[in-house]
N, C-alpha and C positions, 0 to 999 in steps of 0.2 A: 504494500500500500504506500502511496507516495503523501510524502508531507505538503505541506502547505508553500512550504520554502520551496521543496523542488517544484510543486506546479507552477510558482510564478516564476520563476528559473527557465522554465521551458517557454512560459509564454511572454518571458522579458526581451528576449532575442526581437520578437516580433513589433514590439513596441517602443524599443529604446531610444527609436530613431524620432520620434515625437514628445516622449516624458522623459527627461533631462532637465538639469538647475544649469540654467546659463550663463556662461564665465566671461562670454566675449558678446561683444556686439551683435556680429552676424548670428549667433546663438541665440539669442534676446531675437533677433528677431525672425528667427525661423517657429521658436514659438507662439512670436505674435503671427504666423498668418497661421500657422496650428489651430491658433485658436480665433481669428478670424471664420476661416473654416466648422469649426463644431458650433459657434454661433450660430452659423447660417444653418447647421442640420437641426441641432439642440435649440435652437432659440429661447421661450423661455419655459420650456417644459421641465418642470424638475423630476417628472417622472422616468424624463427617457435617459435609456442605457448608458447614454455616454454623461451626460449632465455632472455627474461626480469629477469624471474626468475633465470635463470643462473649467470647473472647481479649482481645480487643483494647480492646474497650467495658470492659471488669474493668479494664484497664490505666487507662481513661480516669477512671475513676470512682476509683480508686484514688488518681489523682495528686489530682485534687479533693478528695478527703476526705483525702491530707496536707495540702494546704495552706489549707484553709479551715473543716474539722472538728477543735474541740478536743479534744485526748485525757482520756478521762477519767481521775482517781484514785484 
């Protein structure tokens, strides 16, 4: 019986190329149209599939733009 670790292990390959904490720029913004993208499918249904995941990418890009976008005044 496979734990929990392995099955996301197996199903991380598949998605790694979209859920990632972004380090550089270009990364920062390969999530922004990531998540450009699940806007358009997800909109604002919180019940559909991916919505969590929509979730999460906001978070990621959030932390990015404190600490490396200046505020304007």
């Amino acid at each position: 019986m496979m734990s929990d670790v392995q099955q996301v292990e197996q199903a991380w390959a598949s998605i790694a190329d979209v859920l990632f904490v972004p380090h550089t720029e270009a990364e920062y913004n390969a999530l922004v149209i990531v998540l450009d993208q699940l806007i358009d499918t997800v909109g604002e249904d919180e019940s559909h599939p991916l919505a969590s995941l929509m979730e999460v990418i906001s978070v990621l890009i959030e932390k990015y733009e404190d600490e490396n976008v200046p505020e304007l005044d």
